[in-house]
N, C-alpha and C positions, 0 to 999 in steps of 0.2 A: 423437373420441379425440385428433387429431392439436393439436383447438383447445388440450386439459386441458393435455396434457403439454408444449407451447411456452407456456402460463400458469405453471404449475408451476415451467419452469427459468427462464422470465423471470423472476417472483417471487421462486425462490432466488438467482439472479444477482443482480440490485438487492441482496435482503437484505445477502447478504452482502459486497455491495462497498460498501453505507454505511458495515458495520460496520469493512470495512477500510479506505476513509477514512475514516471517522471517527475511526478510532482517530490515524491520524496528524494529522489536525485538530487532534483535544483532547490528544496528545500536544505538537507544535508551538506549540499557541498557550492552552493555558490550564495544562499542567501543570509545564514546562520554566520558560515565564517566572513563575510561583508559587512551583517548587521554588528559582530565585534569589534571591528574596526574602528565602529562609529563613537561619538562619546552616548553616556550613558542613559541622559533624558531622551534620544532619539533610539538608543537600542531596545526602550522599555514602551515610546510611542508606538513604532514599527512593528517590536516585536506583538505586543498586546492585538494589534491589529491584524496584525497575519496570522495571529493565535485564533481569533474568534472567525476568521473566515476563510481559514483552510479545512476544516472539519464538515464546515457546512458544504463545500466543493466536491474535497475527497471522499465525504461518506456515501453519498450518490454515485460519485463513478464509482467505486470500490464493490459495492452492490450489482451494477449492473455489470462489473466483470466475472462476479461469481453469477447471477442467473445467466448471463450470458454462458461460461463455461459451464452449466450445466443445461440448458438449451442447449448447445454443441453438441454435448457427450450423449444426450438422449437420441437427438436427429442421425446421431451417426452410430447408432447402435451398441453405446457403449454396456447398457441396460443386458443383455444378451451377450456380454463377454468381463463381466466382473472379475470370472475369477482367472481371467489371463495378467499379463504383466501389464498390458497397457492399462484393463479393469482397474488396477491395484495403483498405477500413477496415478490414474484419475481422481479416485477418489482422496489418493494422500494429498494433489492437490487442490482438490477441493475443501479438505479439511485445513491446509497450510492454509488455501486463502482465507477459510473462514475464519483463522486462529489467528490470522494479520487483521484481517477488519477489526477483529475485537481487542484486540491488543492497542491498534491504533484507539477506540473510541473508548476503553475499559481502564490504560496505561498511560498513554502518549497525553492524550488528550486532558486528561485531567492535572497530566505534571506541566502543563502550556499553562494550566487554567490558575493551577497555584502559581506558577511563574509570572502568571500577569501581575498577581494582589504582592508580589514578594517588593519591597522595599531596595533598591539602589543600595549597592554595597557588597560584601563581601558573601551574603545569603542570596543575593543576587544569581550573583558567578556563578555559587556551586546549583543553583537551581537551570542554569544554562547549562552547565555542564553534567548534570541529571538527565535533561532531555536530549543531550547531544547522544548521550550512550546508550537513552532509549530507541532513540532513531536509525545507530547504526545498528540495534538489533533489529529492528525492523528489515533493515536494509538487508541482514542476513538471511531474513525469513524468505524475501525477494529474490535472493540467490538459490535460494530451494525450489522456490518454486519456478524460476525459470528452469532449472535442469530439470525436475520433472515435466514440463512442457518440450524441452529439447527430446528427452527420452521419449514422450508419447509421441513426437513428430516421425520417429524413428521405428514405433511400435511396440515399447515400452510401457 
């Protein structure tokens, strides 16, 4: 029973933590540099639009990756081994993720929101290019927290 149910939340973990990188992935590097391409009333249609309904997507799976990884770390006994190395990933990833969801909905989010009401122009731009460099710190956060899941995979 105990194998199903650590396959299960491992399984759901992964799922949904592709889907939450992922999405900043192909947000960062195929959708943002696409939607510049475009001219301006449709980078600000698009943009606005993808603005208001990627929060509502990402904020749910981003959630269900952190109780999911902490469902995991409970069922596999991590509670009983804190103060080893693996203990110590865990919970730094646990805190990374929970420092990206807030970032994402505290940072991210609100410079999209003012980005929507910004006027066509040169405050435009630099408000695209505000968010562009908050997302590849995100993107960095995501590179922490993968190594700490490489290193716990290892026993870290």
């Amino acid at each position: 029973m105990l194998f199903w149910t650590l396959a299960v939340l491992q399984w759901l973990h992964v799922f949904f933590a592709i889907f939450w990188f992922g999405s900043v992935l192909t947000i960062d590097f195929l959708i943002v540099p696409t939607l510049q391409s475009l001219p301006a009333e449709v980078q600000h249609a698009f943009g606005g639009a993808l603005g208001r309904r990627a929060p509502k997507l990402i904020t749910p799976v981003a959630g269900a990756v952190i109780l999911l990884g902490i469902l995991r770390g409970i069922a596999g006994g991590v509670l009983g081994n804190l103060g080893s190395a693996y203990g110590a990933s865990w919970i730094a990833s646990l805190l990374l993720a929970v420092g990206l969801m807030s970032f994402g909905l505290r940072v991210i989010t609100p410079a999209v929101e003012k980005l929507q009401r910004t006027p066509q122009g040169a405050e435009f731009v630099a408000a695209v290019n505000r968010v562009k460099g908050l997302t590849l710190a995100e993107l960095g956060g995501f590179l922490l927290i993968i190594s700490f899941m490489i290193a716990m995979r290892f026993g870290y």
